[in-house]
TORBALO-496966 format. One record per residue (C-alpha): z, y, x. Coordinates in steps of 0.1 Angstrom, whole numbers, plus 5000, padded with zeros to 4 digits. Layout:
N
ZYX;...
This chain:
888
597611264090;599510974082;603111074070;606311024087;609711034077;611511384085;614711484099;616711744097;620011894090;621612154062;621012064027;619812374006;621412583988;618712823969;619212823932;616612673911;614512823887;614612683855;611112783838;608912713871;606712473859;605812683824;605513003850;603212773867;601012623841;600612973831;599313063859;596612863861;595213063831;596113363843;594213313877;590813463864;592313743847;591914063871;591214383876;587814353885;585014573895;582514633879;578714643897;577314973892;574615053864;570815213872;570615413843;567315553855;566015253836;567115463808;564115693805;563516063811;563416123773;566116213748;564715963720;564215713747;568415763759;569015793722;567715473714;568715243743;572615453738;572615303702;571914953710;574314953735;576815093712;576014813688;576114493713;579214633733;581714433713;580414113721;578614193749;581214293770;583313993763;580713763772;579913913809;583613963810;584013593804;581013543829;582213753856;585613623855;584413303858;582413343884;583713593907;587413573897;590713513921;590413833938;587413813958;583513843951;580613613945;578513543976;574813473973;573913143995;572213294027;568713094045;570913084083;572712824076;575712664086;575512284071;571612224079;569412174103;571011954127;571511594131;574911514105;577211244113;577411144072;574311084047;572011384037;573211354001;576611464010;575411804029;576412154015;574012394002;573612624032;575612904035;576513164061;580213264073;580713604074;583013654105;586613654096;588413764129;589313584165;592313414154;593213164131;596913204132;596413564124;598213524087;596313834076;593213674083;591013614046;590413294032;587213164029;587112904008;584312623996;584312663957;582712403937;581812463904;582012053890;580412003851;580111663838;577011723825;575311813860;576711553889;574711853915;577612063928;576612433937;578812583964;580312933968;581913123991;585213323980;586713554004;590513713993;593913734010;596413454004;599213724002;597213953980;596713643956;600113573957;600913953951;598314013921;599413663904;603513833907;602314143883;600613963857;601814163819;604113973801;602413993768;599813843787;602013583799;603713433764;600213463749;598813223774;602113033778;601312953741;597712883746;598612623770;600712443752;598612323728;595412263749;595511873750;594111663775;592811343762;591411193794;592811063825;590811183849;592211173886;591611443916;591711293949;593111503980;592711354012;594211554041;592011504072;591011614107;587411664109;586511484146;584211264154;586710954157;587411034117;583911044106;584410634105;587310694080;585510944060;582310684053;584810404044;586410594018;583110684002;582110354006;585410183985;587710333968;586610713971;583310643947;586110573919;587810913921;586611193895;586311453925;587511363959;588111633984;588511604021;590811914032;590512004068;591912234094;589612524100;589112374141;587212064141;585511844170;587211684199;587711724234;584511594240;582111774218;584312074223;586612264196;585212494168;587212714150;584812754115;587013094113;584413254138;581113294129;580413234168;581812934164;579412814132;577412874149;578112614181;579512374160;576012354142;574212314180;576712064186;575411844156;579011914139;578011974097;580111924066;579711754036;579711894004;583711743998;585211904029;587412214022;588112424054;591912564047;590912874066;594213034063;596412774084;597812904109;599312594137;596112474150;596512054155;594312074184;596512244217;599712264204;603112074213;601111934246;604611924267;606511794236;604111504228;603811404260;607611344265;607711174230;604710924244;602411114217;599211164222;598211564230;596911754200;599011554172;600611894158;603311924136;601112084104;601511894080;603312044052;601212324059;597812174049;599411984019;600912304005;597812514012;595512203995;597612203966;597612563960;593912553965;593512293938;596012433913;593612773914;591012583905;592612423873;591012483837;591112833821;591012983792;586913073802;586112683800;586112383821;587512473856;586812343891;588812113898;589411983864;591711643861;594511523848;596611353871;596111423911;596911223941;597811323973;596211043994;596710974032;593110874052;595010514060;595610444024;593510243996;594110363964;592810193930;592110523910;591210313883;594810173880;596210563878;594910623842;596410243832;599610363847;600810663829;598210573795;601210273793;604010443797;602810733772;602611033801;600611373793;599911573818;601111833804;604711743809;605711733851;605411373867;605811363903;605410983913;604910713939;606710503968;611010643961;612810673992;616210753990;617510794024;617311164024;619611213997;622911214017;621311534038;618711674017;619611603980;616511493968;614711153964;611511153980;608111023972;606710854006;603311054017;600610744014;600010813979;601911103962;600611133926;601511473900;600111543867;598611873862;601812033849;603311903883;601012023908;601012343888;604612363893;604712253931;601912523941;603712823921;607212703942;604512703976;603313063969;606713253965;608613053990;609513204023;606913234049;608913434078;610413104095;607512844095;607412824133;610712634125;611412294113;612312244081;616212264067;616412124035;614912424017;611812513997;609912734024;607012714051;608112474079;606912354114;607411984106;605211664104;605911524072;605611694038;607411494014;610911654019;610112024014;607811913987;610611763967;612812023977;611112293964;610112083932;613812003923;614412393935;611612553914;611112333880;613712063883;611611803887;612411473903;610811193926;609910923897;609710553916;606210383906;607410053893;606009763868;609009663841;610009403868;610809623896;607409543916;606309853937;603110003922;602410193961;602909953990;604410134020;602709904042;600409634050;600509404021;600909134038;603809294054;605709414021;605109074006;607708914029;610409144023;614108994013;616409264004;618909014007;618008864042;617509234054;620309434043;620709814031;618109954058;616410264046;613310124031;616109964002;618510284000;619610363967;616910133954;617409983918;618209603924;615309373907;615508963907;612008963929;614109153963;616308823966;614708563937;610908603943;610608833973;606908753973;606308913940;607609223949;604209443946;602809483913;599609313903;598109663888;599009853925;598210213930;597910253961;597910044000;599410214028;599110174063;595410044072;594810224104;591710084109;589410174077;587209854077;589909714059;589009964034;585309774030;587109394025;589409544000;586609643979;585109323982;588209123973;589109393940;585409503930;582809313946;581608963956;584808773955;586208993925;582708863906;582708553923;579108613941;577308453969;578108673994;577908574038;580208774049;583008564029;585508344048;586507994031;589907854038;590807514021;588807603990;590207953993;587408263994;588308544009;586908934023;589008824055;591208624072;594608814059;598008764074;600308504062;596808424044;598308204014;601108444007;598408724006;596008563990;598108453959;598808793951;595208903952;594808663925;597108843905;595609133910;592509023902;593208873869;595709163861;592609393867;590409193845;593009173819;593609583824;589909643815;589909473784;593009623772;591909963787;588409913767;590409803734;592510143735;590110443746;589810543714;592610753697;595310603670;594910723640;597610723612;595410613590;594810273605;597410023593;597309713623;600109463625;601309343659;602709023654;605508933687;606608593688;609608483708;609008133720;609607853743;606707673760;608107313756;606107043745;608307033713;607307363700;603307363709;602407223674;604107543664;601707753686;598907583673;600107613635;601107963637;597108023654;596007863625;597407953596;599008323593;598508423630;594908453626;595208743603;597508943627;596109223643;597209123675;599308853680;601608753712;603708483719;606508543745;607908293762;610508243792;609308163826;610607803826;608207553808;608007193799;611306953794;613506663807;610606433798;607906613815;609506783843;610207193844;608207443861;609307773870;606308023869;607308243885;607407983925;604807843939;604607513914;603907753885;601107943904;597907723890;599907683855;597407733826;598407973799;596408103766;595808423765;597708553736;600908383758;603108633778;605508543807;608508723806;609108673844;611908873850;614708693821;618008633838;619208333816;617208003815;616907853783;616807473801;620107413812;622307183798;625307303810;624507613786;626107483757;628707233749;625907013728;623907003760;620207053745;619607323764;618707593740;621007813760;622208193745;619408433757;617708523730;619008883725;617708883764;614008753757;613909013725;614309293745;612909253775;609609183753;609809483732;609909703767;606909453779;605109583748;605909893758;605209923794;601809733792;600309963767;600309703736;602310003721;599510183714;597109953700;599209883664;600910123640;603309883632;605209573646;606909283638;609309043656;608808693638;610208403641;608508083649;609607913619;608708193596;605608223573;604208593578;601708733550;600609033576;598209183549;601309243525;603309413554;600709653551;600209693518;603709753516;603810033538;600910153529;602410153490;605810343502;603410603520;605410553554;603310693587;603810553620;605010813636;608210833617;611210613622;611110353599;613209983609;613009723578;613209363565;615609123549;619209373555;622309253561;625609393555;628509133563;629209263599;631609493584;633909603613;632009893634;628509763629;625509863614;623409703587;621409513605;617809313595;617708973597;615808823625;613408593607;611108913602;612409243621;609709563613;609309853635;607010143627;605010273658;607810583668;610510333661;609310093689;608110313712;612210453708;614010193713;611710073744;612810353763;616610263753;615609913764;614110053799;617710193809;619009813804;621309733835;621909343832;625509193818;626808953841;629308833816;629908523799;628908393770;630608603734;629208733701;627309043703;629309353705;628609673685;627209823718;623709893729;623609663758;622409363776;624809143762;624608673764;623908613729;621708443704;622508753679;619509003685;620609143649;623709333655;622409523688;619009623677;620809783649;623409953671;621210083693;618510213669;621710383649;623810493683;620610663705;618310793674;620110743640;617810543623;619510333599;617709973582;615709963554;615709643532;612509523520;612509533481;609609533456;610009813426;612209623409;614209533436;613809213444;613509083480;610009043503;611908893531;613408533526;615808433554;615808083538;613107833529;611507943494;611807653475;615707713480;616208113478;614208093443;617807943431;620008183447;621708353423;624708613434;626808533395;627008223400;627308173444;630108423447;630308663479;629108433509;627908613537;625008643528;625508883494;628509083510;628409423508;624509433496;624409693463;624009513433;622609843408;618909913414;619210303423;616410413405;617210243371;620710163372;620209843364;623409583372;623009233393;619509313401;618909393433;618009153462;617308853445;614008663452;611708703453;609008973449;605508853440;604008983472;606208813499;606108943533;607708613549;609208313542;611608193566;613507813579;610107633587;611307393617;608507173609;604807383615;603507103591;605107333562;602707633574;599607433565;600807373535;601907693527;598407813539;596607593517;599007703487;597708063491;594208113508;591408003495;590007863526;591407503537;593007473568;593907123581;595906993612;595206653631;596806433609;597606643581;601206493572;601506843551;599806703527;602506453515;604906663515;606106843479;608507103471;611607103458;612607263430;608907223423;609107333384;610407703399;608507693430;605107643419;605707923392;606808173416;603608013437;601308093408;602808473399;602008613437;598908373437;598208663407;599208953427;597908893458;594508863440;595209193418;596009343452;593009233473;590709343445;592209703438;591609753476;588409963489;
């Protein structure tokens, strides 16, 4: 059931419901709780005696208050939804006869009851194969649940409303720390699928928490004959005919268009082959709705439990793995709606809605929770009609309109595009090798680019258009391109084994012979080390942050230019090395005039050899290296403001977010001391997860801007970053020229990061900057070399910029010409280092263990000033040892 894209005509026009997706995460707890009945009682176990009745009546009396609750609990469990448990019967359905998959994927045997002679009878019950999943026991036991969709629908409408807020409330809080993903493949159950069915096992499928094939209730082909598993005559000659199901097949007994005899005339005029029925929407809906009833209740763990779900068509290979990386970096629960994947926007002119393309549709709980209640009250009376742009039961071939129709309709949820932080597609619509060659610009506006956000990689790169952590493949007809995938991403060429099967092109080792093979195969070199690089990062981060860890991520904005690599290899050294993490971001042009340039991001920068603590910001705008930039022609052209913030929402998007409490943007000529960041935190008792934005402050920018920090050491608390990464994700590039920064939150062609990180932090969220004083008020922050601040003195100076406006009575004590003076005697940074060979020096002045550099010039070099210098040197000497020694 490979999705196509719909048409149709009038937009809709019912009015949307505002609290549908609370309504429906409440009713996945309220799902168990029924009126059920109970099984008789033999009291003649009772006794014939008085004493006897007397007895066995007190005990009862005694254990009723917990009793009951218990086999409530039990019962509810077990036989809830309406219907009645079913002991598993010897006449079997699923055994006994030859099985075209493996023995280990066979159902327990069960019997049918018949269900009536039609399956388009929409009274007929549903008989549905429940699986009770535990992660402690990998053995599924299956049962049989027989109940009426419309009496399901009709019971879950009359629910008590104290009932409701009280579990409304419960769900709320009930947190799920996992990302575990559910797997819904629709399928037709026919022998020329059963190839399809063992390649997904085989690749992809094994990587799944619970895949689940859902089927029509006919299966077979006009070969083998049809079956219709809604007859128990027909169990039975489907089981003669060597026709069994797995254990992961779901029959959607309640469908009622059949795929197998309908539309004959139609599809034959079209040039479509007979039997290719327009059911779609109808099994998606119905699968979802099954899987939403089997969501976690209050009694425990449910059936289907998960966290995020995918809707995933039989020609697509999906990298489940890659699902939990995707929403843990962006900070998704799933508990809030998320319906994501491939956005198409050429529907919105006639149906209002974006739409998420129907190879890989993902939803977090909350969302299929809110699509399935939206499913079961919609209109059923015109589903032998194609569908109009509203949220009911249509005759069509494509779900993805009517599913974001009735999502927008019902919760007000919208089609989320699936994209890296450079605009790469997460889901590719097609053949890879296919989507790697599109040029927005060579193409034009076609549907595929309507409405799309513009990224530099549609006209600049088109080849890197796909993201190197992809979610999903589309489009692989044949499913033994399902095998070779698995190879390429997880098996013998992933781990670099001897392996036969392998092809070898010009030193190249591949699963296959791909189209456009070196354009192909480049990117599944990114993949690959993207994947690599995802499970370390994944590994790092399982556990959760807690706000009493203190870690320092330490972001450096830097150029790759043979000029500034003794400043990588310094900072590594020297203060770097006690950094929590530490990252150095540079632009995607490397080397200089001497040595030549190379764009990473083409062909030539392919094989280029980075560390690993060095992150390409591929998608900057403004290169750094030419000399027309500025009027002094060295190149160092105005994008720093550009780099800053594109590398905060880097941090953001990859998940580096969530592995510090707090962060710091340093410059490469400044001197960090990371463990007195923290100790300075820690001493002003500031958590993470408040807004807190601090360093050296500045105050001269009088005329509509905020006090800003100054950028030789910019400090963001956890809350604070993750804040103004999502300000940064709305970005739209300036195209401008080149002018001072502008009080406005904006992408803007400056060198002055100061003034908007300020503006933006005080425009979107209010938080103002805090300077970094000691007690007595004295700054931790030097914006100048030390040697020189230690003289600064505001009395004698005057008002330069740098004093303007800053307060100069300490505001606990009152104290006059105090405050911000240098230099407190546990420094957070000193700043104005061009040469690295100060950072050894500084290193050696402080740490006890000796750090050296090939041909340690440092060490003739001396102070100035040195009578102060070496005094202040000695006083945090002093304090940093006090410090380290008070510490547990």
């Amino acid at each position: 059931h490979t999705s196509s894209f719909p048409w149709a005509s009038t937009p809709s026009s019912r009015s949307p419901r505002a609290d549908g997706w609370q309504r429906a995460v409440e009713r996945g707890r309220l799902r168990n709780i029924k009126d059920h009945k109970a099984m008789p009682q033999d009291h003649r176990s009772l006794g014939a005696t008085m004493s006897m009745r007397a007895t066995l009546a007190m005990f009862l009396s005694l254990s009723f208050l917990c009793g009951y609750i218990s086999i409530w609990r039990m019962h509810s469990k077990y036989f809830g939804g309406g219907g009645w448990g079913m002991d598993d019967s010897d006449d079997a359905l699923l055994a006994g006869a030859w099985s075209p998959v493996p023995e280990s994927h066979l159902a327990d045997k069960i019997e049918l009851p018949k269900a009536g002679k039609s399956i388009i009878n929409d009274k007929s019950p549903s008989i549905r194969m429940r699986r009770k999943t535990s992660k402690h026991d990998a053995n599924r036991v299956d049962k049989i649940q027989i109940s009426s969709a419309d009496t399901r629908i009709n019971q879950s409408s009359k629910q008590s409303s104290d009932q409701s807020d009280a579990l409304r409330s419960a769900e709320s809080t009930r947190q799920f720390p996992q990302n575990r993903v559910y797997c819904m493949v629709p399928f037709i159950w026919t022998p020329s699928a059963f190839q399809a069915y063992h390649d997904i096992h085989a690749s992809w499928g094994k990587r799944c928490h619970i895949l689940t094939f859902f089927i029509d209730p006919v299966i077979g082909d006009d070969k083998v004959s049809f079956f219709n598993m809604t007859e128990s005559s027909d169990v039975a000659a489907a089981k003669k005919a060597n026709l069994t199901l797995p254990d992961d097949v779901v029959i959607l007994h309640d469908m009622r268009r059949p795929w197998h005899t309908c539309g004959s005339e139609d599809n034959e005029k079209q040039g479509k082959p007979v039997g290719n029925c327009r059911n779609i929407f109808e099994k998606v809906w119905r699968m979802m709705v099954f899987v939403a009833d089997g969501l976690t209740t209050d009694d425990g763990e449910g059936e289907h439990d998960a966290e995020w779900f995918v809707k995933v068509d039989q020609d697509t290979f999906l990298f489940p793995e890659n699902v939990g990386h995707y929403v843990k970096t962006r900070g998704w629960s799933s508990n809030d709606p998320h319906y994501f994947g491939h956005v198409l926007n050429h529907r919105k002119n006639d149906r209002g809605v974006s739409i998420v393309a129907g190879g890989a549709v993902f939803y977090s709980r909350a969302a299929i929770l809110a699509a399935a209640d939206a499913f079961r009250h919609m209109p059923m009376d015109k589903g032998d009609e194609e569908e109009d742009g509203t949220c009911r039961d249509s005759y069509t071939g494509t779900e993805e309109v009517v599913t974001a129709v009735c999502l927008k309709e019902g919760s007000n949820v919208i089609a989320e595009p699936a994209v890296d932080p450079e605009g790469r597609e997460q889901v590719s619509l097609y053949e890879v090798d296919n989507i790697l060659g599109y040029n927005r610009t060579e193409q034009g506006e076609w549907w595929f680019w309507e409405g799309k956000k513009r990224y530099p990689c549609q006209h600049d790169n088109p080849e890197d258009c796909l993201a190197h952590l992809p979610l999903a493949f589309h489009h692989y007809k044949d499913s033994r391109y399902f095998l070779d995938f698995e190879k390429e991403f997880h098996g013998s060429v992933m781990k670099g084994e001897d392996d036969a099967t392998l092809i070898r092109i010009n030193d190249r080792v591949a699963a296959r012979h791909w189209d456009q093979f070196e354009m192909t195969y480049r990117y599944f070199e990114k993949v690959r080390a993207a994947m690599k690089k995802a499970d370390v990062t994944m590994s790092n981060t399982m556990q959760p942050i807690l706000n009493t860890n203190c870690r320092l991520y330490c972001m450096v904005p830097f150029i790759w230019t043979p000029k500034y690599i003794p400043s990588y290899n310094a900072i590594r050294k020297t203060w770097g090395k006690r950094c929590d993490i530490l990252k150095f971001m540079i632009d995607p042009i490397v080397g200089d005039y001497d040595t030549g340039f190379v764009d990473l991001r083409t062909d030539s920068g392919f094989n280029y050899k980075l560390p690993e603590d060095v992150v390409v910001i591929s998608d900057m705008k403004r290169p750094w290296n030419e000399k027309q930039c500025l009027s002094s022609n060295d190149g160092n052209c105005r994008n720093i403001w550009e780099k800053i913030w594109r590398s905060w929402k880097w941090v953001d998007a990859y998940g580096d977010s969530n592995v510090a409490e707090w962060f710091v943007k340093i410059d490469a000529d400044s001197f960090l001391f990371p463990e007195n960041a923290k100790r300075y935190v820690k001493g002003k008792g500031w958590s993470p997860d408040e807004h807190h934005y601090f360093g050296n402050i500045l105050r001269h920018r009088e005329h509509g801007v905020a006090p800003m920090i100054a950028g030789a050491a910019v400090f963001f608390s956890r809350a604070t970053l993750k804040a103004i990464a999502s300000v940064f994700n709305k970005f739209e590039t300036h195209n401008g020229g080149r002018h001072r920064a502008s009080a406005m939150c904006q992408d803007e062609h400056t060198d002055q990061e100061e003034v908007i990180t300020a503006w933006c932090l005080k425009e979107n969220f209010g938080v103002g900057a805090d300077p970094a004083l000691d007690e007595a008020g004295r700054e931790l922050v030097t914006v100048g070399e030390i040697e020189d601040v230690l003289l600064w003195n505001r009395a004698e100076q005057g008002e330069w910029w740098y004093w303007k406006n800053k307060p100069r009575k300490h505001p606990e004590t009152g104290e006059e010409g105090v405050m911000h003076h240098c230099c407190g005697d546990l420094p957070i940074a000193f700043h104005g280092y061009k040469d690295s060979q100060w950072f050894f020096k500084l290193e050696n002045e402080f740490y006890s263990e000796v750090v050296s550099d090939k041909g340690d010039g440092w060490k003739g070099y001396d102070w100035r000033n040195p009578k102060e210098t070496n005094g202040y040197f000695g006083r945090v000497r002093k304090a940093m040892k006090k410090a380290q020694d008070l510490e547990p």
